[in-house]
C-alpha positions as CSV (number, residue, x, y, z in Angstrom):
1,X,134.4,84.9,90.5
2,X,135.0,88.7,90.2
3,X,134.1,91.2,93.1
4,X,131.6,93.5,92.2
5,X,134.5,96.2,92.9
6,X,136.4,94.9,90.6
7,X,133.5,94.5,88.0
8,X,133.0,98.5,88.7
9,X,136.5,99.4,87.5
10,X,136.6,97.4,84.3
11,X,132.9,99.0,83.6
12,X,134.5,102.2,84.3
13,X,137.3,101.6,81.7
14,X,135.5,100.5,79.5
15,X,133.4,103.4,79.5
16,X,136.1,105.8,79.8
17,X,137.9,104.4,76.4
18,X,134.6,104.3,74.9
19,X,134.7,108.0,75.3
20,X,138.1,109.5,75.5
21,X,140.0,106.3,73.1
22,X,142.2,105.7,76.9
23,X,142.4,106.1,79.7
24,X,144.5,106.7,82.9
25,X,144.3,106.7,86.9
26,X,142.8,109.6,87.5
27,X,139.9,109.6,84.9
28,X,139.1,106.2,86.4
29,X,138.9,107.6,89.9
30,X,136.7,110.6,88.8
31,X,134.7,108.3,87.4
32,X,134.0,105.9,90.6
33,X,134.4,108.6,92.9
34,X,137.5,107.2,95.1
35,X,141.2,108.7,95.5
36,X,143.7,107.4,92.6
37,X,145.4,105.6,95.1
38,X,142.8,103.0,95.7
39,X,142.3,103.1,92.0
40,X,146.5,101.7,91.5
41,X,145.8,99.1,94.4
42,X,142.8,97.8,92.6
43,X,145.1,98.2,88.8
44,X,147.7,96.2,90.1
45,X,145.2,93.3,90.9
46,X,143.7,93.3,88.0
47,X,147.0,93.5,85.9
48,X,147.9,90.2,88.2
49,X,144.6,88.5,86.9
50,X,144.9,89.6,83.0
51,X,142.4,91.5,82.9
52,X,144.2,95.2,82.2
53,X,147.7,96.4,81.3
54,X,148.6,98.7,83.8
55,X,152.1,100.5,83.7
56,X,152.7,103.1,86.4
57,X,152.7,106.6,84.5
58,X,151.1,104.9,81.4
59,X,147.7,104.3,80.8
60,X,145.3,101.6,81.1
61,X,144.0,99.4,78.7
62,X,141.4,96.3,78.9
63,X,143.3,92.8,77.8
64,X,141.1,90.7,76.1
65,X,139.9,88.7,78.4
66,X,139.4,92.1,80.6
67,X,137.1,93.3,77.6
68,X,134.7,90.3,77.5
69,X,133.8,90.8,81.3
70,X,133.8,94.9,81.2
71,X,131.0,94.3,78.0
72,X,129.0,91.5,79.5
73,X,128.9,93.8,82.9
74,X,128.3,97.2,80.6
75,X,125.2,95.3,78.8
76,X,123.6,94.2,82.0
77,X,123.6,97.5,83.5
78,X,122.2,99.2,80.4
79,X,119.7,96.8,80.1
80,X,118.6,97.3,83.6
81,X,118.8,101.0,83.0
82,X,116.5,101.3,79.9
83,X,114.1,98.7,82.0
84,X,114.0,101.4,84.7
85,X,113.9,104.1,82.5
86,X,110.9,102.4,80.9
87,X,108.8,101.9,84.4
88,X,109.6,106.3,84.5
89,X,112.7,105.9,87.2
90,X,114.2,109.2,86.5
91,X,117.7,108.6,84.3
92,X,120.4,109.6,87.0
93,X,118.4,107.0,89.7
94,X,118.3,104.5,86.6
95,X,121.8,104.6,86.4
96,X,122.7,104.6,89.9
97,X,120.1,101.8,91.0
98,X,121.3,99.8,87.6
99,X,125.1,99.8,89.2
100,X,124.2,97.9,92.1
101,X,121.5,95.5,90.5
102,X,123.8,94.6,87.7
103,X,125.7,92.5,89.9
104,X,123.1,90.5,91.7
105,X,120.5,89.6,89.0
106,X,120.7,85.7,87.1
107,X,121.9,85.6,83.5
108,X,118.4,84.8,82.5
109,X,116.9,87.4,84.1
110,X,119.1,90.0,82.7
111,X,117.9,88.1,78.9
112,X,114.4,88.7,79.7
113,X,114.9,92.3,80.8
114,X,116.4,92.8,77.7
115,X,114.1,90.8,75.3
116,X,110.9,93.0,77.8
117,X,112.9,96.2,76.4
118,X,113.9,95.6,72.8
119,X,109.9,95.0,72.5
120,X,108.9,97.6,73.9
121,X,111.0,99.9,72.3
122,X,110.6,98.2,69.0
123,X,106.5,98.6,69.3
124,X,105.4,100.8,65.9
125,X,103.7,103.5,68.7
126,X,104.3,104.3,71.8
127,X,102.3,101.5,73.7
128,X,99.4,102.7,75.4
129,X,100.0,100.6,78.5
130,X,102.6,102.4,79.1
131,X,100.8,105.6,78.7
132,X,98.4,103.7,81.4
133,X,101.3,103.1,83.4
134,X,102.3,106.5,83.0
135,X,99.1,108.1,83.8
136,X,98.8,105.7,87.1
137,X,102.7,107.1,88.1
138,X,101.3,110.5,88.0
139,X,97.7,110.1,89.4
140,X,97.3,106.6,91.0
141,X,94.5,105.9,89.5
142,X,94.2,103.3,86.8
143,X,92.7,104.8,83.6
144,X,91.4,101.8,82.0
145,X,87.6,100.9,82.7
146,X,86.5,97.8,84.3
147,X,86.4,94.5,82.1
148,X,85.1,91.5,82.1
149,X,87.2,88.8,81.1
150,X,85.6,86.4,78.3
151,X,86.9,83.1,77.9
């Protein structure tokens, strides 16, 4: 099983190529914050594992294999974002608390967040639950009326 450090750095790549079409040491630590030498330690381990191809004063890119994990690990954390962003977490919290969640949470879990997004974002209107939800965020009161529940 991966660490979830070393889950980080092939999100990061990923993200970075997605962006820039390569990347190299120091993009990588900009974009996790640490010094580039960390960032070689933790290239040369994953080069050992087949998961990158790392060169010393070359770039990096994803192998394969390196790919498959850095996409399954980019989808969960997106799908955890939009399910934040959906409950009104502010983006820049959505995306930091999605970094560390993405690691923890079950396979199925991650499926149902995603199924509970692509509905709600693939509702004709905005739903007005969520404009409920919404409302309650802001006031803390809950704007629907007392009913009765028929059977």
């Amino acid at each position: 099983m991966l660490s979830r450090k070393a889950e980080d750095y092939l999100e990061a790549i990923l993200n970075i190529v997605e962006k820039k079409g390569y990347t190299r040491v120091k993009d990588i630590a900009s974009a996790l914050n640490i010094k580039p030498s960390s960032v070689v330690e933790m290239l040369k381990r994953l080069n050992d594992m087949g998961l990158v191809e790392y060169r010393k004063y070359d770039g990096v890119t994803l192998t394969p294999k390196g790919r498959e994990i850095a996409s399954v690990v980019k989808d969960r954390h997106d799908t955890i974002k939009a399910f934040l962003e959906i409950i009104k977490v502010p983006e820049k919290i959505a995306d930091k608390d999605a970094c560390i969640i993405e690691h923890e949470l079950e396979a199925k879990t991650i499926e149902q967040l995603k199924n509970f997004v692509r509905f709600v974002k693939s509702a004709p209107d905005y739903p007005q639950w969520l404009e409920h939800f919404e409302t309650f965020c802001k006031t803390g009161v809950h704007p629907c009326e007392e009913r009765s529940i028929k059977y």
